[in-house]
N, CA, C and O of each residue as an XYZ file, in Angstrom:
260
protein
N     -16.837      4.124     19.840
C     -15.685      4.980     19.951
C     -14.436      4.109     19.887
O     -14.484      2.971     20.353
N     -13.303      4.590     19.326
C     -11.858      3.922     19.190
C     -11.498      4.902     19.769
O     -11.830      6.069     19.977
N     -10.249      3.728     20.140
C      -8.635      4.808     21.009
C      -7.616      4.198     19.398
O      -7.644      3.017     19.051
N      -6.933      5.115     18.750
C      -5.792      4.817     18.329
C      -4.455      5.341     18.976
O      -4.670      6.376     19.605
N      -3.408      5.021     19.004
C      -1.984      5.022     19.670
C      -0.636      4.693     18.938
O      -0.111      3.605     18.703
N      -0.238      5.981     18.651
C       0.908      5.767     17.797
C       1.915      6.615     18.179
O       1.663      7.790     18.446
N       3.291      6.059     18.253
C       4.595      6.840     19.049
C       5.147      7.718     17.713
O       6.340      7.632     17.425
N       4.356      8.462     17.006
C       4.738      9.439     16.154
C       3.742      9.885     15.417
O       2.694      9.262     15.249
N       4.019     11.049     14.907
C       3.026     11.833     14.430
C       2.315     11.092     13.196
O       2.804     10.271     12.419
N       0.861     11.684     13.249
C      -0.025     10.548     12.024
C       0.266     10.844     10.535
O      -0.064     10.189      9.546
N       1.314     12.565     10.671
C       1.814     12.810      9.041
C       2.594     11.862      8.905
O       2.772     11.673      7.702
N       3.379     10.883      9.766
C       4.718      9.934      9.119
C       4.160      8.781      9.253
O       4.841      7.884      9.750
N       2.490      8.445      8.760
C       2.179      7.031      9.093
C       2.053      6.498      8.005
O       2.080      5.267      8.024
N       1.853      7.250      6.530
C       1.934      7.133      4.954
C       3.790      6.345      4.886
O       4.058      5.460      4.074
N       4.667      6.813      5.730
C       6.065      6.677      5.341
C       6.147      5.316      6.048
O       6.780      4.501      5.377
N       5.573      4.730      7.492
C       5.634      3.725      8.115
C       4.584      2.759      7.637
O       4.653      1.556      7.886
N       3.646      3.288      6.971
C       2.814      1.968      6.062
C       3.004      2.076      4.941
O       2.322      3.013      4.527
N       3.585      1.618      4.152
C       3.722      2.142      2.463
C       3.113      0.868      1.683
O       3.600     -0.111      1.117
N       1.716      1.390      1.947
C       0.259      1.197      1.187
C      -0.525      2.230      0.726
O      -1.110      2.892      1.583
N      -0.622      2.422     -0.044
C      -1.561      3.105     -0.374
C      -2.974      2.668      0.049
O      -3.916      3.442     -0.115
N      -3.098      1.788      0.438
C      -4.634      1.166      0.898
C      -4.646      1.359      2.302
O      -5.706      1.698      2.828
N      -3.413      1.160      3.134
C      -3.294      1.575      4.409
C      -3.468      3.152      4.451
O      -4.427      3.398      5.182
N      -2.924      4.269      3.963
C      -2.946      5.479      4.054
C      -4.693      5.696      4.062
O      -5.227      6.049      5.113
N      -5.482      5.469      2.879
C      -6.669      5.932      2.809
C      -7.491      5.296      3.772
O      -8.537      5.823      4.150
N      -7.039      4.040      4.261
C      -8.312      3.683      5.580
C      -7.748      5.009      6.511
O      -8.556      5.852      6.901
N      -6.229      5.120      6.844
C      -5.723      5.718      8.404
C      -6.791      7.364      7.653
O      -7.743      7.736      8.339
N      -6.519      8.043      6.486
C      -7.279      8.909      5.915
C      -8.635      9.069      6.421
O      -8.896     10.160      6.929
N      -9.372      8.348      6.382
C     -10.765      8.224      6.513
C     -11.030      7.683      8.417
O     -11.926      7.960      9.214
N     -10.043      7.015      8.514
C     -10.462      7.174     10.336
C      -9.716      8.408     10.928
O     -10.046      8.593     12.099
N      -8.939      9.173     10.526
C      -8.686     10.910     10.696
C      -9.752     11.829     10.623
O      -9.882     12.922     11.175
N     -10.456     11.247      9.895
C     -10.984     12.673      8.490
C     -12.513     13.245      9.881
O     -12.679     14.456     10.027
N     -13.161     12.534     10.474
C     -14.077     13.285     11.726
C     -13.274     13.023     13.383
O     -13.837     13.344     14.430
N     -12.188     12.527     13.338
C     -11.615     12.519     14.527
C     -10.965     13.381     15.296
O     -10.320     14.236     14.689
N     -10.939     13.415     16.788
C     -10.745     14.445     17.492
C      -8.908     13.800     18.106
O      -8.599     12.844     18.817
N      -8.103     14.817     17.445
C      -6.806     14.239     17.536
C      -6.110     14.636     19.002
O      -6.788     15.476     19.592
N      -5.081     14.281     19.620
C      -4.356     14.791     20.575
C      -3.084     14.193     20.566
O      -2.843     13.000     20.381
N      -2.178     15.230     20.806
C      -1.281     15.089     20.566
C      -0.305     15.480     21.724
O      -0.123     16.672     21.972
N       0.379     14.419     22.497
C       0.624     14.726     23.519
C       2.182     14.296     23.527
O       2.451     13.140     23.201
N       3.444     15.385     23.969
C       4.326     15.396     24.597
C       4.846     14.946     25.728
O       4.294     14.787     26.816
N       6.411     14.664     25.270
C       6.922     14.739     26.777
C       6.782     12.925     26.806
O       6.055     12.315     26.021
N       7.412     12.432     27.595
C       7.560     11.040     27.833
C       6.454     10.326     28.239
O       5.644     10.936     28.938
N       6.157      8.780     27.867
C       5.194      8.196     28.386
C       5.689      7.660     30.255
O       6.735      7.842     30.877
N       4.577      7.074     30.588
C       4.764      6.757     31.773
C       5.593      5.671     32.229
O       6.193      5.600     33.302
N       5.561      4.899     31.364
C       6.540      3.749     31.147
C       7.619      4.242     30.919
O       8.484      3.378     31.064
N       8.109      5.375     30.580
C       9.801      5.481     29.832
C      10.088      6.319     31.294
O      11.170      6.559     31.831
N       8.621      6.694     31.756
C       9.564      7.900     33.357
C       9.486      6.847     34.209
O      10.454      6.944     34.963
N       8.726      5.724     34.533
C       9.478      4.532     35.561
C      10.112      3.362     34.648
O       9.505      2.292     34.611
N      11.117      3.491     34.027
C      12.081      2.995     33.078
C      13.117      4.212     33.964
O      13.495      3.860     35.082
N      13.307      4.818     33.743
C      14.051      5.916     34.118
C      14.204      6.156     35.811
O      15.305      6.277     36.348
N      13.173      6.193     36.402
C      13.590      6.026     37.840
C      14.337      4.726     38.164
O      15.374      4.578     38.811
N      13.482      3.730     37.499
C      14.492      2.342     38.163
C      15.811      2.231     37.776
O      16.732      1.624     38.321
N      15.787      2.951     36.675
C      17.350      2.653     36.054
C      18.202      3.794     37.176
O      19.343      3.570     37.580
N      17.428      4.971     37.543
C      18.265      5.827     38.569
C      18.595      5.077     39.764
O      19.736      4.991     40.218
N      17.316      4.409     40.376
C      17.474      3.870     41.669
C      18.678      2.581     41.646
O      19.522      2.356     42.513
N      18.491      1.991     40.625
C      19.575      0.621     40.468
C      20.974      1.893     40.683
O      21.591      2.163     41.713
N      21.082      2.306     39.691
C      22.857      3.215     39.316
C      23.089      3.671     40.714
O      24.201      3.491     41.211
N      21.762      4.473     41.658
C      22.358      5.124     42.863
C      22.837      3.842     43.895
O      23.786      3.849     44.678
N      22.008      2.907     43.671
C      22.595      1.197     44.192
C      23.508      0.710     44.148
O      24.236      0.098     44.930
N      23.511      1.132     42.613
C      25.229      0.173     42.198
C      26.409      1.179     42.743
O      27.406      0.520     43.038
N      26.562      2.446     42.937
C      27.582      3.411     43.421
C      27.758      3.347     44.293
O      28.914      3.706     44.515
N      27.125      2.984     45.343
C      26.721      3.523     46.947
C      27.727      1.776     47.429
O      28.580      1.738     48.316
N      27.258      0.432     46.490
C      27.828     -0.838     46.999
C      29.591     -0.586     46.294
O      30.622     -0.781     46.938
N      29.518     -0.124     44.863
C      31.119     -0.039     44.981
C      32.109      1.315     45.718
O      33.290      1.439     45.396
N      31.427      2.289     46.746
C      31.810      3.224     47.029
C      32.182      2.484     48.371
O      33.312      2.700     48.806
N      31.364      1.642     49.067
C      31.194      0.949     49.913
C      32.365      0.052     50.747
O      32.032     -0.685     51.675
């Protein structure tokens, strides 16, 4: 079994590999695979996002200070 992982949909992977030899392998590891397609932010970009909140509520609170 493979995991593949790509931050965009597998129709724009012909436009991000421009091979034609790349398209027909990604083709053929599609062609019996069970796809998912999942929304919404990774987990890394939502604690990217808290720390960057927690620093800003940090940095306000010391120049309010």
């Amino acid at each position: 079994m493979a995991h593949v992982s790509l931050n965009g949909p597998s129709a724009s992977w012909g436009k991000i590999f421009d091979d034609p030899m790349v398209a027909a392998m990604l083709d053929r590891l599609l062609h019996r695979s069970v796809v998912f397609n999942i929304d919404g932010d990774s987990y890394r970009v939502r604690m990217h996002r808290a720390r960057s909140e927690k620093l800003r509520k940090g940095v306000v609170r010391t120049q309010n200070a």
